[in-house]
FIVEXNU-706692 format. One record per residue (C-alpha): x, y, z. Coordinates in nm, 3 decimals. Layout:
// FIVEXNU-706692
X,Y,Z
X,Y,Z $
...
***
This chain:
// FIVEXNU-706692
X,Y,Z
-3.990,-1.771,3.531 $
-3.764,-2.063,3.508 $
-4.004,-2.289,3.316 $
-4.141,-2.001,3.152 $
-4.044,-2.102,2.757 $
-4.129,-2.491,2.828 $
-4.458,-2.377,2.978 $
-4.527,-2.225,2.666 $
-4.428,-2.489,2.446 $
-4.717,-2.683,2.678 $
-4.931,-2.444,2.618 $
-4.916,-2.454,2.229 $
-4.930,-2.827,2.226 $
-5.298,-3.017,2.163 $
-5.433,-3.136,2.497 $
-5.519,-3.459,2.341 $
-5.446,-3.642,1.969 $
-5.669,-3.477,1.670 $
-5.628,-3.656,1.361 $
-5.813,-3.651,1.071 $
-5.830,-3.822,0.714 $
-5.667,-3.697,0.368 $
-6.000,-3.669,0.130 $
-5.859,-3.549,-0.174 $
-5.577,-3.388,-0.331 $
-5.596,-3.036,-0.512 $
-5.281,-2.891,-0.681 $
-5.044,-2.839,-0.401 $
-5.282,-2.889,-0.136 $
-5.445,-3.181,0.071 $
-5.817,-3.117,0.191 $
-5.831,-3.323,0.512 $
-6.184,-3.450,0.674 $
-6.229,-3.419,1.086 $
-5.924,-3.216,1.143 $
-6.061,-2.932,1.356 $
-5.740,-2.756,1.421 $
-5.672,-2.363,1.365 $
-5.458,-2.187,1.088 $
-5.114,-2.240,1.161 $
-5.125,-2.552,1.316 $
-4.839,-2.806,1.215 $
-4.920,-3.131,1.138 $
-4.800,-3.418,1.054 $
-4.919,-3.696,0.715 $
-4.867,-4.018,0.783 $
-4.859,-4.252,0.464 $
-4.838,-4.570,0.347 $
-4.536,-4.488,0.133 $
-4.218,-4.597,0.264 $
-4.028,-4.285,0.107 $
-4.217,-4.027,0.292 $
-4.418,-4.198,0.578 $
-4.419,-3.885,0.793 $
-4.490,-3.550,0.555 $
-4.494,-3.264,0.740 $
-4.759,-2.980,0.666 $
-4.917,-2.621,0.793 $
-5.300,-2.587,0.789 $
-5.362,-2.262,0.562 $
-5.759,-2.249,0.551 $
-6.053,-2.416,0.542 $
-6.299,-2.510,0.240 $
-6.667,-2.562,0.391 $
-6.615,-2.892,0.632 $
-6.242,-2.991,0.531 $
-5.914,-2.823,0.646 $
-5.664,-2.716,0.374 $
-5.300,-2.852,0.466 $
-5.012,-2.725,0.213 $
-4.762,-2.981,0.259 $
-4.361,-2.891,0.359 $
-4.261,-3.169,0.086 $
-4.409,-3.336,-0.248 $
-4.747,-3.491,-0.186 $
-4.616,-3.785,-0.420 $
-4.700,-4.016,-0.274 $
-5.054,-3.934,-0.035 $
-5.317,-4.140,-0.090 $
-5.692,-4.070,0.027 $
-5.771,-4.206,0.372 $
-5.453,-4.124,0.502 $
-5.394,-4.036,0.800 $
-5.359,-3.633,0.962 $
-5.224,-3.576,1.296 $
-5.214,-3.274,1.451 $
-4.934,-3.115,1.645 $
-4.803,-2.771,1.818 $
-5.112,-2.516,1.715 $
-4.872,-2.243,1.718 $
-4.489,-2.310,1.546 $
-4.205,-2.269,1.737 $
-3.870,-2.296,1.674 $
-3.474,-2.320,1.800 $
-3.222,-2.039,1.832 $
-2.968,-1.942,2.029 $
-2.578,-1.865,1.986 $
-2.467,-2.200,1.880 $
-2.600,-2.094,1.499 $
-2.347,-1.881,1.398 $
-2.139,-1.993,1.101 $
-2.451,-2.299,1.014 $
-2.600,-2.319,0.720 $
-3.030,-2.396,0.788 $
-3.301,-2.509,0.605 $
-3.654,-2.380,0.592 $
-3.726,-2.585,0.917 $
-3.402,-2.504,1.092 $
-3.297,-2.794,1.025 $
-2.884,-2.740,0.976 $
-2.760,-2.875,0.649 $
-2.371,-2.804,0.633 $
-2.277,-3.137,0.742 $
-2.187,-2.988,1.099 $
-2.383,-3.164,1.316 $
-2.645,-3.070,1.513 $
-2.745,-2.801,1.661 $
-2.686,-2.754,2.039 $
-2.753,-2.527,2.321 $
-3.039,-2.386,2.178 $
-3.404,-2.212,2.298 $
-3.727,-2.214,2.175 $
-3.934,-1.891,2.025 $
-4.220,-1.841,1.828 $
-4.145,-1.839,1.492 $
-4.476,-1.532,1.462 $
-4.417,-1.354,1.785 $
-4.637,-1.006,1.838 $
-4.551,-0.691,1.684 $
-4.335,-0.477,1.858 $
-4.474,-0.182,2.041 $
-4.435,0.097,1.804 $
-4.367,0.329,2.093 $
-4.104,0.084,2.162 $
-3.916,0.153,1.889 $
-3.637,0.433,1.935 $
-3.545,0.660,1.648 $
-3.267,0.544,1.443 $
-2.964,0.844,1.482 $
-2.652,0.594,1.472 $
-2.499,0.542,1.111 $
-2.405,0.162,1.020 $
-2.111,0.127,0.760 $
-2.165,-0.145,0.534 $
-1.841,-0.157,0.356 $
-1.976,-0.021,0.034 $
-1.822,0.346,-0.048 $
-2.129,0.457,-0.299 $
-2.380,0.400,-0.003 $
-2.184,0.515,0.292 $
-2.100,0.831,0.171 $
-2.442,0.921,-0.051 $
-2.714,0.689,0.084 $
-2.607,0.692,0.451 $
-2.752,0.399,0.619 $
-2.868,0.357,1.025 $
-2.888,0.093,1.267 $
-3.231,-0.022,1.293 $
-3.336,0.106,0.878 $
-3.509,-0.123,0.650 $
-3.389,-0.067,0.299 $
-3.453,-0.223,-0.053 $
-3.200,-0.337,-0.284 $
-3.361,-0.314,-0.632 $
-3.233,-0.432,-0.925 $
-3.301,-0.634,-1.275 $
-3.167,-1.009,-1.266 $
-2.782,-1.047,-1.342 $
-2.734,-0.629,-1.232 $
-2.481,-0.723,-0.939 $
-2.723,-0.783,-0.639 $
-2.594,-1.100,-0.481 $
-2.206,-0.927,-0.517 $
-2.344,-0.597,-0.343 $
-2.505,-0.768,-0.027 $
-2.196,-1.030,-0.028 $
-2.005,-0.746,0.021 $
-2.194,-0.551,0.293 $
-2.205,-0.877,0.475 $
-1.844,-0.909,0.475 $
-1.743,-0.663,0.561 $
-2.001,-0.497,0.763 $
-2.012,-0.313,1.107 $
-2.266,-0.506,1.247 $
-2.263,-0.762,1.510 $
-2.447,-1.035,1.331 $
-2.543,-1.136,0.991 $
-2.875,-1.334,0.928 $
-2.865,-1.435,0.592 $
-3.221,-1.528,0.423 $
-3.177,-1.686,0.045 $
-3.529,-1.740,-0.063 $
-3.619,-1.884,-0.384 $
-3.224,-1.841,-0.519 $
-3.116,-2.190,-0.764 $
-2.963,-2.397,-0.546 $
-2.597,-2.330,-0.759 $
-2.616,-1.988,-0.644 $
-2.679,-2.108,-0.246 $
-2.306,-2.246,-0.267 $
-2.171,-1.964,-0.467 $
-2.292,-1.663,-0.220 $
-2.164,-1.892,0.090 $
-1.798,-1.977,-0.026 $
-1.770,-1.699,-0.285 $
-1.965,-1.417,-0.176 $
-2.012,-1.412,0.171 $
-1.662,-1.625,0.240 $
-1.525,-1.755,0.551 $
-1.436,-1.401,0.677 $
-1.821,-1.361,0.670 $
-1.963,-1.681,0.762 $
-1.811,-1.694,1.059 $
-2.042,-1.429,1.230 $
-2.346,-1.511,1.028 $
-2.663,-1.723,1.056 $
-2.763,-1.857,0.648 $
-3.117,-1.967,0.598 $
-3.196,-2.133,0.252 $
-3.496,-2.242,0.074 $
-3.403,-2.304,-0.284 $
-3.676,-2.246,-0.588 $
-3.748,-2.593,-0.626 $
-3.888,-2.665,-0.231 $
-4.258,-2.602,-0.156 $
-4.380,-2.258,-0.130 $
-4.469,-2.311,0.246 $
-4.087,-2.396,0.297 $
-3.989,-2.095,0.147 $
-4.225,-1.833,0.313 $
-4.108,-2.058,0.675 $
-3.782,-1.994,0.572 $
-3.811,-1.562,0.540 $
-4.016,-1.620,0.878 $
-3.692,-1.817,1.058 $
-3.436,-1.555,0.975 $
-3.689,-1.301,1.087 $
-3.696,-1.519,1.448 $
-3.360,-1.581,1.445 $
-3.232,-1.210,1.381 $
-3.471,-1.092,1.664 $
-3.307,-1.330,1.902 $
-2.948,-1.183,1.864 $
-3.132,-0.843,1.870 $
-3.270,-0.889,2.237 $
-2.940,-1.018,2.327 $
-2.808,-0.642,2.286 $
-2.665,-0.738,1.938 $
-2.688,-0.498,1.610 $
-2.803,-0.699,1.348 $
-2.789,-0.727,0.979 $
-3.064,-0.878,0.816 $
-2.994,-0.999,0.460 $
-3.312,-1.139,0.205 $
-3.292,-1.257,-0.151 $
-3.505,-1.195,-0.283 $
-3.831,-1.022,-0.125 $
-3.988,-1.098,-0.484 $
-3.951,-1.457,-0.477 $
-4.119,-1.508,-0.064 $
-4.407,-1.283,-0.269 $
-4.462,-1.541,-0.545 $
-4.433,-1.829,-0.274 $
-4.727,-1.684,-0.090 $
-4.911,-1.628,-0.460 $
-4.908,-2.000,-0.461 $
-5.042,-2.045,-0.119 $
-5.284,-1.795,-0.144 $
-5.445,-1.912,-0.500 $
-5.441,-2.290,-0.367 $
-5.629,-2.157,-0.091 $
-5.878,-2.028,-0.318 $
-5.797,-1.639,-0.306 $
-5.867,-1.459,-0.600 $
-5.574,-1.302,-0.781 $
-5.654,-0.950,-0.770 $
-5.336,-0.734,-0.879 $
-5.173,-0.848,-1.112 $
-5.243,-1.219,-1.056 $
-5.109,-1.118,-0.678 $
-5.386,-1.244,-0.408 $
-5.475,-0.976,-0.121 $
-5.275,-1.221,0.117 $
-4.935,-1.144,-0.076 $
-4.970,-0.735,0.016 $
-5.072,-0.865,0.385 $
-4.785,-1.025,0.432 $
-4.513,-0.794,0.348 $
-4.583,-0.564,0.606 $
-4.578,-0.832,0.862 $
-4.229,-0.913,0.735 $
-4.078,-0.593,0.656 $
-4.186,-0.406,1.006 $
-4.011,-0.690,1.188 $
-3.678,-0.529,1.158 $
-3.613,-0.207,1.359 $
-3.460,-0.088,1.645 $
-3.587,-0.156,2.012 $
-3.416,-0.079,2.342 $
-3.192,-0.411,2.341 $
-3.051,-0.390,2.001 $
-3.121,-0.302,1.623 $
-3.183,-0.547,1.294 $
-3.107,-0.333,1.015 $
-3.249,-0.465,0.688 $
-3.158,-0.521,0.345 $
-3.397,-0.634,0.104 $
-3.341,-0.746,-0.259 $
-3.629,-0.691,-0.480 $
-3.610,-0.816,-0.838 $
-3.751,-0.553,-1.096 $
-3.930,-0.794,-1.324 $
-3.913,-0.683,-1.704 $
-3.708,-0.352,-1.561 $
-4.051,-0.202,-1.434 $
-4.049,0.005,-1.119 $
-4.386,-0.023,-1.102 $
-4.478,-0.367,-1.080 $
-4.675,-0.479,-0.782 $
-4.406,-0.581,-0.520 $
-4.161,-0.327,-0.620 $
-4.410,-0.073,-0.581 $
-4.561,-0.198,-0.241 $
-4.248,-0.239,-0.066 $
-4.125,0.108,-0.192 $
-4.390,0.237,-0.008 $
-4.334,0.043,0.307 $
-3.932,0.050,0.344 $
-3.745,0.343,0.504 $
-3.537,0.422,0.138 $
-3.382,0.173,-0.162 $
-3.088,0.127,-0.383 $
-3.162,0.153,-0.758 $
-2.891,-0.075,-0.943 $
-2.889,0.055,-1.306 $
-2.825,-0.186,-1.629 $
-2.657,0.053,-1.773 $
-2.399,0.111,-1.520 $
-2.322,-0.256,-1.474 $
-2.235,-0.265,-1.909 $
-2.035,0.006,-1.825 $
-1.832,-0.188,-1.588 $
-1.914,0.048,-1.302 $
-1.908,-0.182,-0.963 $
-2.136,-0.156,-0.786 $
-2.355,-0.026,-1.044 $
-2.547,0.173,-0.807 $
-2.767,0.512,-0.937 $
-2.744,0.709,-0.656 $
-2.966,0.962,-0.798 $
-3.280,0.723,-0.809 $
-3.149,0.599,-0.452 $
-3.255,0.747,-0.127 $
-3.184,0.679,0.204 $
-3.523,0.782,0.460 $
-3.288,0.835,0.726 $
-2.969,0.988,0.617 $
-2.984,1.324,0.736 $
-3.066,1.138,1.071 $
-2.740,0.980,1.119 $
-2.529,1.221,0.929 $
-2.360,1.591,1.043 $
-2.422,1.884,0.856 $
-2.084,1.843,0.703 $
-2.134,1.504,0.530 $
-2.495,1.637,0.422 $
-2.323,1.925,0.223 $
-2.058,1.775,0.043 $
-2.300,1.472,-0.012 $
-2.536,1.746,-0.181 $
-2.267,1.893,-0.393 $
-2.155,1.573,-0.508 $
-2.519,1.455,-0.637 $
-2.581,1.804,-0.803 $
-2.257,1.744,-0.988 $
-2.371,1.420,-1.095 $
-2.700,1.537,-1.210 $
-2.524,1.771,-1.387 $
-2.322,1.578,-1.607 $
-2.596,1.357,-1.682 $
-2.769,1.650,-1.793 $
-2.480,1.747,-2.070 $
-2.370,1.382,-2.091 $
-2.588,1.289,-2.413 $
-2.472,1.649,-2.580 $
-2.103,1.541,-2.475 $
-2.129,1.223,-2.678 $
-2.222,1.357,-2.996 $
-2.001,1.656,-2.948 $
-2.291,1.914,-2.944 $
-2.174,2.060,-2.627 $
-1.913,2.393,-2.655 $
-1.706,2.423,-2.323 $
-1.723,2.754,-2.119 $
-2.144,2.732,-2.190 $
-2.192,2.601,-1.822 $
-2.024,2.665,-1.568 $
-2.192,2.397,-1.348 $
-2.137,2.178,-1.686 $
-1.786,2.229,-1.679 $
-1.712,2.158,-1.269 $
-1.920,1.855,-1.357 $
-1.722,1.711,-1.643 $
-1.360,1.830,-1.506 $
-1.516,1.613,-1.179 $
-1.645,1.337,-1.339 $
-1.294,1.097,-1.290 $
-1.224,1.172,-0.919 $
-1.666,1.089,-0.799 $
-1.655,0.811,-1.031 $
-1.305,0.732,-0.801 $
-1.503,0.758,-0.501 $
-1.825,0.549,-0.589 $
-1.650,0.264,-0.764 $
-1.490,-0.001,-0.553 $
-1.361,-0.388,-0.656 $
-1.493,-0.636,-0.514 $
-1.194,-0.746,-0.295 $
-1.116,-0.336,-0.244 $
-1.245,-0.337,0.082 $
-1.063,-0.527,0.372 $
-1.117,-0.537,0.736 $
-1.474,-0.398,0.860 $
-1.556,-0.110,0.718 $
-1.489,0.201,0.878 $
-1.794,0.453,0.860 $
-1.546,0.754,0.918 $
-1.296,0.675,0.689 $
-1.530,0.695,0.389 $
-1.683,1.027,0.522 $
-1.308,1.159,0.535 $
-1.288,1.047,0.131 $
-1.592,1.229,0.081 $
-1.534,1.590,0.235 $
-1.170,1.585,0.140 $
-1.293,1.528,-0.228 $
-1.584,1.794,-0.157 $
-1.302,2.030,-0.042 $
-1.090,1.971,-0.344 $
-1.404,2.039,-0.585 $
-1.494,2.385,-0.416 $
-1.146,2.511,-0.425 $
-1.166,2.437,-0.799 $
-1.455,2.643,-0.819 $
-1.314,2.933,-0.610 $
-1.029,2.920,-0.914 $
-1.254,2.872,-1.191 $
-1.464,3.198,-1.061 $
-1.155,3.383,-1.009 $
-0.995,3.313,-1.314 $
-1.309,3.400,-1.518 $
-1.286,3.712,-1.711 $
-1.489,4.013,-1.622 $
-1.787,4.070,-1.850 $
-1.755,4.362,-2.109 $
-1.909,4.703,-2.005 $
-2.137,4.847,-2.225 $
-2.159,5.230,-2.283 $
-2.194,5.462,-1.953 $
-2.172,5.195,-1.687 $
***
């Protein structure tokens, strides 16, 4: 239909004016009298102080008879009797073409000084879930521009993947990089509870111009509300699917997963949830699904996902880390100890996995990429004994290929920053990796043949 998205828009608007009145003020939250409007609903304050006359809020719950509004600014400011209007019962928001290279707020509001936004549509910012049987499988690789994860965590088009990794372990540098120089179409780039230095710093240092310029950035910095921030993970989600049912292959870029998770702690214990893992409410774990599962492929177009997830205290097993393990499609361990080492990017690959890697990878690459993992296993196996000089050579032979190889892998999986220029070519790095997979089993073939025959014993 012609009309079709301002009929909706109609549809999710109040028939008539419901306002209500601000009774009190708990924590982060107003409790608002005679506002009989469902979850969801935006609305808007209106307040006698000249600073903020019009505060903008989502209704998150009800207590008994009132209706619990978490604000999308300070409620400095709200006195009681004010006034609570009601708008659009379900949110939508703008999108369309004219956002690549902007730089949003939680709102969609742009704030790069560029003017506004033009040419735009309107979409629900919590559309359905996609059909499941809608979804096809994912068989088509996507280079991202980093060596250590094209070549041993093979990533596809449509895969949602976690980036996990201890603050100040190289995070923000690693997705920079894939969304510089990636293969994908689009770049939707969610910053979610980062310090607002760091918001300038990824855009003109990390992603650059070379990035920006096919990219969509959403920010909500640490010290907005925690509605603004979860809106703001939402938006990117709504914005990526957009350029995905416009035949696009999208990359979807979030910093951090953790932080969106302790946004919706707040909501969820001003709401009056109890905090039952780990001071995480239930609402927290129903969430991430919601988010995670909205990347994918469909039959238009793909949003392949990259999540960062900061390892709090360097445990795996905290609560988010450990939920979102278990609901992406594979993750990228960053080690500590590799970063002190000055090995960029400081990726383990042998705590990494990619779900769908032998998917959207020939037999070819899946052999060499096996030999190249058992090799490093193996010299992490001998690697402590090599260090304190316990370890005789000729004891091993898998030892030895290991530590003879160690130089040329370590060749392969380290990469500057700045190495990598152009968009990355998914071949070229699988060339690197079977020629250097060809190189280490002709070294073997000589090692076996010049070993010496062992020593007969009597009669044989």
């Amino acid at each position: 239909m012609q009309f079709a998205e301002q009929i909706a828009m109609i549809e999710q608007a109040a028939a008539i004016e419901i306002r209500g009145r601000v009774s009190q003020v708990r924590g982060m939250a107003l409790y608002v009298a005679d506002l009989p409007v469902p979850v969801g609903s935006m609305v808007s304050v209106i307040t006698r102080n000249r600073e903020c006359q019009n505060l903008a809020g989502e209704v998150v719950g009800f207590d008994q008879h009132q209706t619990v509004v978490m604000p999308l600014g300070s409620t400095e400011g709200v006195r009681r009797g004010d006034e609570v209007v009601a708008g659009q019962f379900s949110q939508m928001v703008s999108v369309g073409r004219s956002l690549l290279g902007r730089v949003l707020d939680g709102l969609g509001r742009p704030i790069d000084d560029r003017g506004p936004l033009t040419e735009t549509t309107s979409r629900p910012l919590m559309p359905d879930p996609v059909d499941p049987m809608d979804r096809p499988p994912i068989d088509t690789p996507l280079a991202t521009g980093v060596r250590a994860i094209d070549a041993l965590i093979s990533v596809g088009r449509g895969q949602r993947i976690g980036v996990f990794a201890a603050p100040g372990v190289g995070k923000s540098t690693l997705l920079g990089t894939m969304a510089r120089h990636t293969a994908a179409d689009v770049n939707v780039v969610a910053l979610i509870g980062e310090r607002g230095r760091e918001v300038r710093d990824f855009i003109g240092n990390q992603l650059g111009d070379q990035g920006m310029t096919k990219s969509v950035v959403v920010v909500a910095t640490s010290d907005e509300p925690a509605l603004l921030r979860i809106r703001a993970a939402m938006l990117a989600n709504t914005i990526a699917e957009y350029f995905r049912d416009d035949g696009q292959d999208v990359l979807l870029i979030m910093d951090s997963i953790t932080r969106l998770c302790h946004a919706q702690r707040q909501v969820g214990l001003a709401t009056g949830e109890p905090p039952a893992t780990k001071g995480y409410p239930p609402s927290v774990f129903a969430m991430l699904p919601r988010v995670l599962e909205r990347a994918g492929r469909t039959k238009k177009g793909s949003i392949t996902g990259f999540y960062a997830v900061l390892v709090e205290g360097d445990d795996i097993t905290e609560p988010v880390s450990d939920a979102g393990r278990g609901i992406l499609d594979g993750h990228i361990q960053l080690s500590r100890d590799l970063a002190h080492r000055g090995h960029w990017p400081a990726i383990d690959v042998l705590e990494s996995i990619s779900r769908v890697a032998d998917d959207v990878t020939q037999p070819d690459h899946q052999a060499a990429r096996t030999l190249i993992l058992q090799l490093i296993n193996s010299y992490r196996q001998v690697e402590d004994l090599l260090n304190i000089g316990a370890y005789a050579a000729g004891s091993n032979p898998d030892f030895d290929m290991a530590i003879a190889c160690k130089s040329a892998i370590d060749q392969l999986l380290q990469q500057g920053r700045s190495e990598v220029t152009g968009l990355a070519d998914f071949e070229r790095t699988k060339k690197q990796l079977l020629a250097l997979a060809g190189q280490i089993e002709q070294a073997k073939r000589q090692l076996t043949k010049a070993k010496p025959a062992a020593p007969q014993g009597p009669g044989q």
